[in-house]
C-alpha positions, 0 to 999 in steps of 0.5 A: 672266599676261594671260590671267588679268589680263583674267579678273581684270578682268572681261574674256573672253580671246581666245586663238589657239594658237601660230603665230608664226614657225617659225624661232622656237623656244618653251620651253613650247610646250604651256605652255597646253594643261592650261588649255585642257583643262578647256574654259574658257568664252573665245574661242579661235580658229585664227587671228586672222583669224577676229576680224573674223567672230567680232566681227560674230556675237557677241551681247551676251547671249551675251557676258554669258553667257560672262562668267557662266560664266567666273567660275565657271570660274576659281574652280572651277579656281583651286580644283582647283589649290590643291588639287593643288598641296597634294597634290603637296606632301604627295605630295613630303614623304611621298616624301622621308620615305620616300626616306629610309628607302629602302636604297641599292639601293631608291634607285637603282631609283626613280631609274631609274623617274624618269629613265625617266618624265623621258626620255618626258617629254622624248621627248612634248615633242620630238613636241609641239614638231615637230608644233608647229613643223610646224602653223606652217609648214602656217599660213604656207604657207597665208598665203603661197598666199593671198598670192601669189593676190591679188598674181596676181589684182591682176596678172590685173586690172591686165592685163586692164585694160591689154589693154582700154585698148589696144583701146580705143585701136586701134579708136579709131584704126582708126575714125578712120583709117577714118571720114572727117568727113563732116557730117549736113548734107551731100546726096548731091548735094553730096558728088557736087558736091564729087567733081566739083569736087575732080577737075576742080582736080587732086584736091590733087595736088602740080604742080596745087597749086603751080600754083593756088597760086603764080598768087595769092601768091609766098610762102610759095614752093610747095616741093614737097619741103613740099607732099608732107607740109605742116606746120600752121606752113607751112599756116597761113603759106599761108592767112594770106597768100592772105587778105591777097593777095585781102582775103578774110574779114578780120574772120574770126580773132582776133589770137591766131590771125593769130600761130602762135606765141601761146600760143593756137595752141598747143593742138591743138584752136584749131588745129583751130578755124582750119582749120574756120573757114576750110573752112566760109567757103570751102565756104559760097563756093563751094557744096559741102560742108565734107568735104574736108579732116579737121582732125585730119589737117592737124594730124598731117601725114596725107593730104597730098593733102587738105591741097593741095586745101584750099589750092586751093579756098581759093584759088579761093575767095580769087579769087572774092572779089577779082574780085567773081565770083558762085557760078555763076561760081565752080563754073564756074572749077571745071569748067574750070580746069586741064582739061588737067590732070586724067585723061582719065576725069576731065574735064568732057565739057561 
């Protein structure tokens, strides 16, 4: 009775066919088609999907017009129906007048006739209710391919986004483990200067730097099981007592960074910030470029070889400052320390 509650009410139904679940069996599955064949002036639709798309082409005064026009149509068909329910009346009292005056055998056949008429009734009911039942699944298969296509395009795009992220992350990796840090400031010249120089200290290997190390400070002890892949604690460590040993660059770190348990030195980057101040005085003093150690690697225990020859040039450097040698000095302790040492390709001919 909604249907003809919004007509009263001056509203436009919206109607859509009956496509609710298939497994649900409707009593009148047709119960509506004698309306909808007089072609009513209301909104009928397939499927309530198509709404949205309905609603944002619809005019007003196309509205208005269907509003005109549906009056007239429920009046006409209130009209019609009045009329053929009246009929249908006369129709059944004449019937039974003349049922009545029917004989027994007249009576039997006209019951046939609508036994007859009621099993093809039946029979349509049955072929309308199947194709029913059927458009029903048709629908909610469709819905359900739409369904699954969108969950299969989510799952597309969410693997695609994951399969760029972890390229992302490769090159980024490979990048880095293939980029050394080398500043825009650093000539030619110097990067030859620091080969030289690297060459001529052991190139970071390990009994050199146990060597270099232990003539400035006797603890931490030169453990070579800890120089082959030196942690940041025991770098740190190291570097804190070779600058207490010479006095050297005392006004260089903050208290946070003296103590490498502090919540400061916690973080990745300060750490980081330690080892570069310390290169930058140390490649200042000694005249090369501040290339030969990767922070990142000193944190992540990678290239251990660099990580030694950071602590050897920090030494010298560490050195230098304690006996008030000059620079020219300096790079010619470089030269000549450990000659013995280095390859025999490798060694000063000077």
């Amino acid at each position: 009775f909604r249907f003809w509650e919004a007509i009263e009410a001056g509203s436009i139904p919206i109607y859509v066919r009956r496509m609710g679940n298939v497994a649900k069996k409707s009593n009148c599955p047709d119960a509506f088609e004698d309306v909808l064949a007089t072609n009513p002036p209301i909104v009928l639709l397939k499927d309530w999907d198509e709404l949205p798309s309905f609603a944002k082409k619809v005019t007003e005064a196309e509205i208005d017009a269907m509003r005109r026009k549906l009056v007239t149509w429920a009046n006409q068909w209130w009209t019609n129906t009045s009329r053929a329910v009246d009929a249908a009346i006369e129709t059944a009292l004449r019937t039974r007048d003349d049922a009545l005056a029917l004989s027994d055998d007249e009576m039997k056949m006209r019951v046939a006739e609508v036994s007859t008429a009621l099993s093809a009734v039946k029979e349509q009911q049955s072929r309308a209710a199947d194709a029913t039942k059927a458009e029903k699944a048709r629908q909610q298969a469709a819905r359900q391919r739409k369904a699954q296509q969108r969950r299969d395009e989510k799952a597309k795009e969410r693997a695609k986004r994951d399969a760029d992220k972890a390229e992302k992350v490769k090159e980024a990796s490979q990048t880095k483990q293939k980029s050394p840090v080398v500043p825009s400031g650093a000539s030619s010249e110097q990067l030859a200067r620091l080969q030289e120089a690297s060459a001529n200290i052991g190139d970071g290997r390990l009994k050199i730097t146990k060597s270099i190390v232990s003539s400035l400070i006797s603890y931490p002890e030169m453990d070579e099981t800890i120089l082959k892949r030196p942690s940041f604690e025991w770098v740190h460590l190291v570097v804190l007592n070779i600058l207490k040993k010479a006095n050297y660059l005392p006004n260089l770190l903050s208290a946070d960074e003296y103590d490498c348990s502090s919540a400061y030195m916690q973080y990745p980057i300060n750490r980081a910030s330690f080892i570069i101040k310390i290169v930058k005085e140390v490649a200042k003093d000694l005249n090369i470029p501040p290339v030969f150690v990767n922070p990142q690697y000193v944190l992540e225990r990678k290239q251990p070889d660099r990580t030694r020859l950071f602590l050897c040039f920090l030494t010298r450097a560490a050195e230098t400052h304690a006996a008030g040698t000059d620079t020219k000095s300096v790079e010619q302790r470089l030269l000549v320390d450990h000659e013995s040492t280095a390859p025999p390709h490798l060694r000063s001919t000077h």
